[in-house]
C-alpha positions as a Markdown table, in Angstrom:
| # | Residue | x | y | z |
|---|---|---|---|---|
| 1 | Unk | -31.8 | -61.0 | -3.9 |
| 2 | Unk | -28.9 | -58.4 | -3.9 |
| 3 | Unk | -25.6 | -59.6 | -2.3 |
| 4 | Unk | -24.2 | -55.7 | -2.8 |
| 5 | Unk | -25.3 | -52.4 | -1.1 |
| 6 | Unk | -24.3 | -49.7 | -3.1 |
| 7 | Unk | -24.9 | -46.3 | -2.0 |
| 8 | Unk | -24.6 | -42.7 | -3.7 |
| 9 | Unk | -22.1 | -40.1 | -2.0 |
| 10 | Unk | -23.2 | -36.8 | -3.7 |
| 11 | Unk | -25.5 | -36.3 | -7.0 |
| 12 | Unk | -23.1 | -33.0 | -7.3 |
| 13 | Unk | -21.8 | -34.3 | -10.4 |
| 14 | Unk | -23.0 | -34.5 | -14.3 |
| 15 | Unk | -22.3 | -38.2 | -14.1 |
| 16 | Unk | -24.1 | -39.6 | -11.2 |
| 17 | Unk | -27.1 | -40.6 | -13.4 |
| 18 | Unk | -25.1 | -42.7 | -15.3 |
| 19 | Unk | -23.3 | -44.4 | -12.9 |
| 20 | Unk | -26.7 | -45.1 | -11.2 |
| 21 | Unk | -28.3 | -46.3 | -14.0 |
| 22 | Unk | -25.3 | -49.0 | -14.4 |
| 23 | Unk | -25.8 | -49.9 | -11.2 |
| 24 | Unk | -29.0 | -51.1 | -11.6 |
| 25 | Unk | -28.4 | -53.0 | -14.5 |
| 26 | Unk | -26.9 | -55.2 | -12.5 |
| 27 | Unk | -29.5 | -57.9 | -10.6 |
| 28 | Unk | -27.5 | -58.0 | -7.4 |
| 29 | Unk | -27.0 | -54.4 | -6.9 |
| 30 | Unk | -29.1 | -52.6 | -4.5 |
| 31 | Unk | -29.0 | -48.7 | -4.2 |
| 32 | Unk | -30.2 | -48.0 | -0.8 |
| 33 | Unk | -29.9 | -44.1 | -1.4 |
| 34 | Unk | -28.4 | -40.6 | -1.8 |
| 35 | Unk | -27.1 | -38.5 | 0.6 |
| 36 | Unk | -26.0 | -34.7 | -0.5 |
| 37 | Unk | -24.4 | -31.7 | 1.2 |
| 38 | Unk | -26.3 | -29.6 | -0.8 |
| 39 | Unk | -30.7 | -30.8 | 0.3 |
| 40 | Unk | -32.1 | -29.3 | -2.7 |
| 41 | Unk | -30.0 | -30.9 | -5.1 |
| 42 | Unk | -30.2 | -34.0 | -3.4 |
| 43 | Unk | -33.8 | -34.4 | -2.4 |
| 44 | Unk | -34.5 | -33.5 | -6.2 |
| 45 | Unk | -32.0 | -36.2 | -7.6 |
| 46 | Unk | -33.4 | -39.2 | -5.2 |
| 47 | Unk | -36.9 | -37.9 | -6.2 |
| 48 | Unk | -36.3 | -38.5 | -9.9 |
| 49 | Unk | -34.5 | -41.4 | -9.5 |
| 50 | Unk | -36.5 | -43.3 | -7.0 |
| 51 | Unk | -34.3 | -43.4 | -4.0 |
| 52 | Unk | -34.3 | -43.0 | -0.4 |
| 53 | Unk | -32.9 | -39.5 | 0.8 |
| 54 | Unk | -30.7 | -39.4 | 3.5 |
| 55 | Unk | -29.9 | -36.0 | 4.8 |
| 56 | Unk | -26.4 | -36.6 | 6.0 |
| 57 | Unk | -23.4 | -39.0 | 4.6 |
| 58 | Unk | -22.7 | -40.3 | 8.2 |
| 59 | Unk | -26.5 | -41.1 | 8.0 |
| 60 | Unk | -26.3 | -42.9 | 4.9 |
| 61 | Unk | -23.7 | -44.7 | 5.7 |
| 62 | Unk | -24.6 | -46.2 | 8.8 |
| 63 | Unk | -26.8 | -48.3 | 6.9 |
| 64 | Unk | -23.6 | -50.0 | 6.2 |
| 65 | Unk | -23.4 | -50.4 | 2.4 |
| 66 | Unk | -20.9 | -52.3 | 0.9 |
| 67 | Unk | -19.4 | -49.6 | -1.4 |
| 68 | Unk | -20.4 | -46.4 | -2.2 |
| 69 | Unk | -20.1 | -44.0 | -5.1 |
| 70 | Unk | -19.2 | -40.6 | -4.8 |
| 71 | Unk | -20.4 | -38.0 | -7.3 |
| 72 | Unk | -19.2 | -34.6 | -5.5 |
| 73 | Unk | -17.8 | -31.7 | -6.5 |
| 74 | Unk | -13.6 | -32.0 | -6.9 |
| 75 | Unk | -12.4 | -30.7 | -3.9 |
| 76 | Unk | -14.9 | -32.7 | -1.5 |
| 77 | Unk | -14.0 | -36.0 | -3.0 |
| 78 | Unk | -10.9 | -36.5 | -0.5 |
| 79 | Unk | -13.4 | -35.9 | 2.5 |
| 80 | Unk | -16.0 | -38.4 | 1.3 |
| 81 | Unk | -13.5 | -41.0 | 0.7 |
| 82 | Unk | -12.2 | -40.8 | 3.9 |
| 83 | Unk | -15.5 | -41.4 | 5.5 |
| 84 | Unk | -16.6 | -44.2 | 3.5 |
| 85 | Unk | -13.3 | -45.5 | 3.9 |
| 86 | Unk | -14.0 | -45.3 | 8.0 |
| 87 | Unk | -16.9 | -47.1 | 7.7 |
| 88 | Unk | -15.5 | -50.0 | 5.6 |
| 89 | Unk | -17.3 | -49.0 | 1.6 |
| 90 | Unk | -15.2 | -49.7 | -0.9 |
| 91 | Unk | -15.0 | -46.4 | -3.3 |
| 92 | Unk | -15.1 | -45.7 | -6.9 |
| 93 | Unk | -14.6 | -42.0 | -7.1 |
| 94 | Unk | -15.5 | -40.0 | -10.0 |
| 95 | Unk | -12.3 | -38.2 | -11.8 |
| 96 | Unk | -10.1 | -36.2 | -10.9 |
| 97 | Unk | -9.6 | -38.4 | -8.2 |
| 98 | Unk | -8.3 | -34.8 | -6.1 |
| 99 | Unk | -7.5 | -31.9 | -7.4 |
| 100 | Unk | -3.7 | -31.9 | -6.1 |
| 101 | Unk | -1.3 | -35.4 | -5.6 |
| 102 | Unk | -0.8 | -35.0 | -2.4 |
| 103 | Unk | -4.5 | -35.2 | -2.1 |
| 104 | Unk | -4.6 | -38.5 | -4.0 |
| 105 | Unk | -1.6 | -40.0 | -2.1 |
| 106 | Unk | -3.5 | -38.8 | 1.3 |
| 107 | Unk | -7.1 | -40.9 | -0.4 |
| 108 | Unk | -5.1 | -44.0 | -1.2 |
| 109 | Unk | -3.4 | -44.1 | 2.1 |
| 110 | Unk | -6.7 | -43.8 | 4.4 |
| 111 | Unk | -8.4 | -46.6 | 1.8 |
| 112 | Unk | -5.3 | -48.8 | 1.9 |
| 113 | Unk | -5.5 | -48.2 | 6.2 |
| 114 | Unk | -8.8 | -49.2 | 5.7 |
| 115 | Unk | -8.7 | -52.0 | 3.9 |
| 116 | Unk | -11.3 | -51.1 | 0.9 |
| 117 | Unk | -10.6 | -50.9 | -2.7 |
| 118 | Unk | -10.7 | -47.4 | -4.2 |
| 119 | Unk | -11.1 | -47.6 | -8.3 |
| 120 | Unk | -11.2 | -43.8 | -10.2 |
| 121 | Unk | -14.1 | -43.5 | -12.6 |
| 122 | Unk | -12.2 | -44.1 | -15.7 |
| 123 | Unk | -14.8 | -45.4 | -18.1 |
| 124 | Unk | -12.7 | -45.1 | -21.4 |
| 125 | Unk | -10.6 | -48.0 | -20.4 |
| 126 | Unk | -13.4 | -50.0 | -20.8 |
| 127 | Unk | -14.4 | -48.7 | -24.9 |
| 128 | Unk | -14.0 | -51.6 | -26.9 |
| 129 | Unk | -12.4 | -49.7 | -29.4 |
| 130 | Unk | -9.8 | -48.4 | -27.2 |
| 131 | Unk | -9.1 | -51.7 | -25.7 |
| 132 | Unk | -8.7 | -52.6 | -29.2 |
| 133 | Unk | -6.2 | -49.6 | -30.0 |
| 134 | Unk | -4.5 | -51.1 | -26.9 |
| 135 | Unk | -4.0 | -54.4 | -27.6 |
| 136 | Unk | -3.0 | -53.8 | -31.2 |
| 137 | Unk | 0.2 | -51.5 | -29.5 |
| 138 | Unk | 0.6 | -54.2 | -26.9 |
| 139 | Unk | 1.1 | -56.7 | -29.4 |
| 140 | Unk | 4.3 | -55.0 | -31.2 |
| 141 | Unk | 3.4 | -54.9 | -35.2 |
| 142 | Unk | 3.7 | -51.1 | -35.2 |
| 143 | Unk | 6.7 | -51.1 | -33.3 |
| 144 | Unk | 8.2 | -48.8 | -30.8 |
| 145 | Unk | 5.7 | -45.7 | -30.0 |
| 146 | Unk | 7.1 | -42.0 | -30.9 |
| 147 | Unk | 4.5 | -40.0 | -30.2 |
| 148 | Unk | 0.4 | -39.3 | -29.8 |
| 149 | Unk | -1.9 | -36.0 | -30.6 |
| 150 | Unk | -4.7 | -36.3 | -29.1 |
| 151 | Unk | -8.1 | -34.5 | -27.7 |
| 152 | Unk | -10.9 | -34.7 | -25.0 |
| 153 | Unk | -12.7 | -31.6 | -26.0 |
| 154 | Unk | -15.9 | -31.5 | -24.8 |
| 155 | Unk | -19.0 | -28.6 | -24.0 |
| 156 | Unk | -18.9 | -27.2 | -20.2 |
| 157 | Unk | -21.7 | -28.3 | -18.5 |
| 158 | Unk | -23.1 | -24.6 | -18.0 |
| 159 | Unk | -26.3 | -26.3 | -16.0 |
| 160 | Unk | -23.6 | -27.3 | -13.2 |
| 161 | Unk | -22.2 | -23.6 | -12.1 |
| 162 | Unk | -19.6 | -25.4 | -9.7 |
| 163 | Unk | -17.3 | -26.3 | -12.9 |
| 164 | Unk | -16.2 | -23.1 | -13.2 |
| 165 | Unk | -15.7 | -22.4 | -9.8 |
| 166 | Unk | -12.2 | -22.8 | -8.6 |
| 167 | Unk | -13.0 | -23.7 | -5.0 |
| 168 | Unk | -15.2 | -26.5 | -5.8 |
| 169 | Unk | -13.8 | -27.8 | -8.9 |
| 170 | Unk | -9.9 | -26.7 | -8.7 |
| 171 | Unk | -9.2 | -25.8 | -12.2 |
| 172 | Unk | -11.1 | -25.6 | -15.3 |
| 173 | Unk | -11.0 | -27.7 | -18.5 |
| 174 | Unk | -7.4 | -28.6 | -17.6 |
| 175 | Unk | -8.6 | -30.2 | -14.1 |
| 176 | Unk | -11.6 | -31.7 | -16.1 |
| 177 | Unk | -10.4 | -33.4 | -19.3 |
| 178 | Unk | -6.5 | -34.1 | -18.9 |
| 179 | Unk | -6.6 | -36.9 | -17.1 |
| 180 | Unk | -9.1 | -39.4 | -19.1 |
| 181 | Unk | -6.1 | -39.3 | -22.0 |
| 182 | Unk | -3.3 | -38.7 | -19.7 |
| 183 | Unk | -4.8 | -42.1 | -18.2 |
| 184 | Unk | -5.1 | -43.9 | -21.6 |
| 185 | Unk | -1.5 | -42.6 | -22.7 |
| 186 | Unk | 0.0 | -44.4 | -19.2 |
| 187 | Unk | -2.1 | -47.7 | -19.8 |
| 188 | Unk | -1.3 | -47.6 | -23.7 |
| 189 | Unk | 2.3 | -47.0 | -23.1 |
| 190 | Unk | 3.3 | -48.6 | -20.2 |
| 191 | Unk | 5.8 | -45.7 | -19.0 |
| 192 | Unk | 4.9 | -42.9 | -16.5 |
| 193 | Unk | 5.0 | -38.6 | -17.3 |
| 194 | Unk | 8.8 | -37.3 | -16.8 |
| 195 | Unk | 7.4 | -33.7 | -17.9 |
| 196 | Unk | 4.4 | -31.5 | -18.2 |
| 197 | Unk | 4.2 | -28.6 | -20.1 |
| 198 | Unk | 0.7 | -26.5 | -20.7 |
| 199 | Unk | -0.9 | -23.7 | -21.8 |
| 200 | Unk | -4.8 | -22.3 | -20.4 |
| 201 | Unk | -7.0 | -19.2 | -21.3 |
| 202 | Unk | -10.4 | -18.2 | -20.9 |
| 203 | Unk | -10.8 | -17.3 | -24.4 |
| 204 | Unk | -14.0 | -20.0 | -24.7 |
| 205 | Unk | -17.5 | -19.3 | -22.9 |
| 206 | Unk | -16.5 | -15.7 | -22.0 |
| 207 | Unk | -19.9 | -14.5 | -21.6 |
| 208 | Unk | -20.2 | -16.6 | -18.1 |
| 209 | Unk | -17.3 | -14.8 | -16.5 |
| 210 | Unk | -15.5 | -18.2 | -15.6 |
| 211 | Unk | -12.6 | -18.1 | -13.3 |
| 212 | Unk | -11.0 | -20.9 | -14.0 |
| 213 | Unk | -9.4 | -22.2 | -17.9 |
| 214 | Unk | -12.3 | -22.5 | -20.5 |
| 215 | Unk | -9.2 | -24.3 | -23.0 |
| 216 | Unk | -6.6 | -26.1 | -22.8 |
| 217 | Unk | -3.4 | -27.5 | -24.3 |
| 218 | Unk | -1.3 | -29.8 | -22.5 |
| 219 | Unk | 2.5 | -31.7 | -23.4 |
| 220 | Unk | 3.5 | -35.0 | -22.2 |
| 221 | Unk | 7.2 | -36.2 | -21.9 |
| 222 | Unk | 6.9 | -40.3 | -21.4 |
| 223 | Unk | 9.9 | -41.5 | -19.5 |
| 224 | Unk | 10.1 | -44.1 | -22.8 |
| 225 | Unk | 11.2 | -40.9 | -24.6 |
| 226 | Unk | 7.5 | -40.7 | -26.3 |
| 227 | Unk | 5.1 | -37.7 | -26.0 |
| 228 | Unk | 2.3 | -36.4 | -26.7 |
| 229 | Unk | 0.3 | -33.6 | -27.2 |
| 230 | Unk | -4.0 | -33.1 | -25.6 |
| 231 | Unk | -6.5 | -30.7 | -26.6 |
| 232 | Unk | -8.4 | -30.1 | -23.1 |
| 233 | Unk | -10.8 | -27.7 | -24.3 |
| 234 | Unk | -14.4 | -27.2 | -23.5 |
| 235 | Unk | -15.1 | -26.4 | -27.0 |
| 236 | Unk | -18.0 | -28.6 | -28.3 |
| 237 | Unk | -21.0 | -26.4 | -29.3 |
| 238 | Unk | -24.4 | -28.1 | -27.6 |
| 239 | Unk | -25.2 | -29.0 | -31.6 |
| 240 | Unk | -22.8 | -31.5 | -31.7 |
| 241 | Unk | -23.8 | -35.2 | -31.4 |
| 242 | Unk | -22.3 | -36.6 | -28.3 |
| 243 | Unk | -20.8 | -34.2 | -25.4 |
| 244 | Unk | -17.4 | -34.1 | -26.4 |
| 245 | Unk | -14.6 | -36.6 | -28.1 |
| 246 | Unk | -12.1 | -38.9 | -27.1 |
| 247 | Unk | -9.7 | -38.9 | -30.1 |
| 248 | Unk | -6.0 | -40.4 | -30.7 |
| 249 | Unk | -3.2 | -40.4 | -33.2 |
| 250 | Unk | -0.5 | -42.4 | -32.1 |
| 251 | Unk | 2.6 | -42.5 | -34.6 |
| 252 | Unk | 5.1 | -45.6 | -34.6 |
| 253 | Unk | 7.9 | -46.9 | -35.8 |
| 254 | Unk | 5.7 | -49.3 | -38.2 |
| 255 | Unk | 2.4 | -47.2 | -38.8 |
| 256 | Unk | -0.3 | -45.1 | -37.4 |
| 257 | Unk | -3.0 | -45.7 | -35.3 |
| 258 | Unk | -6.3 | -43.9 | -34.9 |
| 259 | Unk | -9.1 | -43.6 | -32.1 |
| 260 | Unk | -12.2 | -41.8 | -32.2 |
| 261 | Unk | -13.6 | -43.7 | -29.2 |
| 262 | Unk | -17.5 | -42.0 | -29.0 |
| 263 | Unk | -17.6 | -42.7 | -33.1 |
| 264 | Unk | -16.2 | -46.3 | -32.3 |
| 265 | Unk | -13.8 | -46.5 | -34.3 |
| 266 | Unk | -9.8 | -47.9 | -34.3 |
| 267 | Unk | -7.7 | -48.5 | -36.9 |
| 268 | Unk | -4.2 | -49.4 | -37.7 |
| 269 | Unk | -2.2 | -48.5 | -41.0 |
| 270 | Unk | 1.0 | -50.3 | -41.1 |
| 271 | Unk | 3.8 | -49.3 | -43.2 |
| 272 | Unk | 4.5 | -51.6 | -46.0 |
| 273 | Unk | 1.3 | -53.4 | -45.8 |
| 274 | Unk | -1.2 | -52.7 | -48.6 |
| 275 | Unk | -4.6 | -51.0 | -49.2 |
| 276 | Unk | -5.3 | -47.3 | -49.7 |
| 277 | Unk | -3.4 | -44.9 | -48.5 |
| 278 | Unk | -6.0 | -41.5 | -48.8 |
| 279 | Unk | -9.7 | -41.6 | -48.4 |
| 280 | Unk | -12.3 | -39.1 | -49.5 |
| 281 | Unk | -15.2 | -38.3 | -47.4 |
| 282 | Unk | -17.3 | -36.3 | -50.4 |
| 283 | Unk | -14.7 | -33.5 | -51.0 |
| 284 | Unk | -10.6 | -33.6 | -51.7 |
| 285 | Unk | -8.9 | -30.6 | -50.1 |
| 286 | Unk | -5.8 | -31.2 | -52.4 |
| 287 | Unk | -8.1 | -30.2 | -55.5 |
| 288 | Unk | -9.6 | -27.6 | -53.5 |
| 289 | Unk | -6.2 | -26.1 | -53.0 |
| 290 | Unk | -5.4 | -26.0 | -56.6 |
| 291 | Unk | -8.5 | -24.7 | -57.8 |
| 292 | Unk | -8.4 | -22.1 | -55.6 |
| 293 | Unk | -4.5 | -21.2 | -57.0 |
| 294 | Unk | -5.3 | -21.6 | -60.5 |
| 295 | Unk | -9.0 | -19.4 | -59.9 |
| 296 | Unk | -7.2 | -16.3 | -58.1 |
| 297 | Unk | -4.7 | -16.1 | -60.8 |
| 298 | Unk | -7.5 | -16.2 | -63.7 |
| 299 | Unk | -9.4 | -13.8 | -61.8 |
| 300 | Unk | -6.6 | -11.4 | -60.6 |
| 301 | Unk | -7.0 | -11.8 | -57.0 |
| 302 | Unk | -5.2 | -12.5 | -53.4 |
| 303 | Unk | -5.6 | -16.4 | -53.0 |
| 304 | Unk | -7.3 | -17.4 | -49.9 |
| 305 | Unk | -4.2 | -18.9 | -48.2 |
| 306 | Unk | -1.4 | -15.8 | -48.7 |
| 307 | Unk | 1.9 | -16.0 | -47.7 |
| 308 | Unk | 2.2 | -13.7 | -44.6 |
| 309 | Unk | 0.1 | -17.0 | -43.7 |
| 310 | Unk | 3.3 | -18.9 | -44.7 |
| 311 | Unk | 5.4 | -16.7 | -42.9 |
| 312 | Unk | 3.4 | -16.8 | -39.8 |
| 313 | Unk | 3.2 | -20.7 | -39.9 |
| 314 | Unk | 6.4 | -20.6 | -40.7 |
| 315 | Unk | 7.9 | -18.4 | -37.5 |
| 316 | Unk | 5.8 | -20.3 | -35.4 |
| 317 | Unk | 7.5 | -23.6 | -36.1 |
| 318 | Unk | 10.7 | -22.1 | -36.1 |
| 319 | Unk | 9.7 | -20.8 | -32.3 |
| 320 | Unk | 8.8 | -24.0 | -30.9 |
| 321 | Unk | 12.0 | -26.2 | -32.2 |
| 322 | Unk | 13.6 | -23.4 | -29.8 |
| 323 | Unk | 11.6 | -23.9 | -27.1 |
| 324 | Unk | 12.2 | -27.5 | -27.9 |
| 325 | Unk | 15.8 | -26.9 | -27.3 |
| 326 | Unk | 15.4 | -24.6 | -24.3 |
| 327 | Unk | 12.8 | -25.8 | -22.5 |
| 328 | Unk | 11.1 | -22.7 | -22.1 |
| 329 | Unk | 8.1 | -21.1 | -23.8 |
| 330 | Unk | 8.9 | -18.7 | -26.1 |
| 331 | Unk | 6.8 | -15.6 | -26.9 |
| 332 | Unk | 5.8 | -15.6 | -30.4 |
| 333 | Unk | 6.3 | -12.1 | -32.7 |
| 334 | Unk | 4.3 | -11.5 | -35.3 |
| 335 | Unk | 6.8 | -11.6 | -38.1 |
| 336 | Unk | 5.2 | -8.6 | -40.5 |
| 337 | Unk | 6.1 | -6.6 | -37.1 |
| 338 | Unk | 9.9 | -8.0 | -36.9 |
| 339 | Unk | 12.5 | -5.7 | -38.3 |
């Protein structure tokens, strides 16, 4: 028999089926339904799934449930918390937990209030290759952390038109994707954000008229003195194998670590320890770079890599060590134009 009543706010989001089908993994878990702003939406989601539809939250939860899930758009989640919360549910709330802080402070107030637990829907802290890249850190051999590059592109789930619109998701790919990593970087380094610095455009998915950021690049200042650099971007093509990445490079004072979390994969390389240092994966861009010199000079030709590349590369490094030492952002010039 079930011992916990677990009820659906919302099938609004991409992820509800998932968490759904967790839930009934589990033997003592019973769903007793879905409730939805939107009928359509919902009657069709408890129809495909097998549940009861209920055609109002306050209806659904006066069946009492023990805890509820809620799978809304962004900018609803603080209103559905705060009603499960009145009826005594405990919450896990799909990410972002709000759109603004204040909004999240507000949530975690009324739940505390309440008395019921509210968890964000942070599933990456539970890969087991990122709990290994964790407890590898945690354990010290690699030493003081400097620094981490990392990414959460994904493809924009085009079938759910309320992503891209600002008043029910509040914000694009920036809103969507920062804060599974920004999450991660916390828990991996045990020190909180001093310092946000990002860039967003539209430049991605253009034919859909978004109005919110289609890509994304954020930088993270760690009170530890660490930082760290995310690729936000909804970017993955609907050919690629899973929906998007979670990757991680995270440089130390002892070695490197990497994360591909949706290939399952962490590993360490620690300096001073041996084993091989480069591995090939069918081709070697090294020897692709010299045949390419030694082939345009034979044939009498531009190589594919000129130098107003180097000089570009070049200007733009020299731009951001001074907006390293500013703090601003610094328009870049494109150095064939400069006198």
């Amino acid at each position: 028999m079930a011992r916990l009543r677990v009820a659906l706010l919302s099938s609004a989001h991409v992820h509800a089926a998932g968490w759904l089908a967790g839930l009934r993994q589990r033997a003592e878990v019973a769903v007793p339904g879905v409730a939805d702003e939107d009928e359509a939406r919902g009657r069709a989601f408890a129809t495909e799934h097998g549940l009861t539809w209920f055609d109002s939250y306050e209806a659904l939860l006066a069946e009492a449930p023990d805890a509820v899930v809620i799978n809304s758009e962004n900018t609803r989640h603080g209103e559905l918390v705060e009603l499960a919360a009145g009826a005594g549910a405990h919450i896990l709330c799909e990410k972002p937990l709000a759109t603004t802080a204040a909004e999240a402070r507000r949530m975690l107030r009324c739940c505390e209030a309440a008395g019921v637990m509210l968890m964000t829907a942070f599933p990456m802290r539970f890969s087991p290759p990122v709990i290994a890249a964790r407890e590898a850190l945690r354990a010290g051999n690699l030493g003081r952390v400097y620094g981490c590059n990392a990414a959460n592109q994904g493809q924009l789930p085009a079938q759910v038109p309320w992503f891209i619109d600002p008043q029910l998701a509040g914000g694009g790919a920036l809103m969507d994707h920062v804060v599974h990593v920004a999450d991660l970087l916390r828990w991996f380094f045990g020190s909180e954000v001093r310092e946000v610095y990002a860039l967003g455009n539209r430049i991605l998915h253009q034919e859909l008229e978004p109005q919110v950021e289609t890509g994304g690049v954020v930088l993270l200042d760690f009170e530890d003195g660490s930082f760290a650099s995310i690729d936000c971007s909804w970017s993955r093509p609907p050919q690629y194998p899973t929906w998007g990445n979670v990757k991680l490079e995270i440089v130390a004072e002892r070695g490197l670590l990497t994360l591909d979390a949706f290939r399952q994969a962490s590993t360490v390389y620690r300096r001073g320890t041996p084993g091989p240092q480069l591995a090939y994966w069918g081709s070697d861009a090294n020897q692709g770079l010299i045949d390419e010199f030694v082939n345009a000079i034979l044939e009498g030709r531009s190589p594919a890599i000129s130098g107003h590349d180097g000089v570009q590369a070049s200007a733009i490094a020299e731009a951001a060590l001074q907006s390293a030492r500013s703090g601003e952002a610094l328009r870049h010039q494109n150095e064939m134009d400069a006198p």
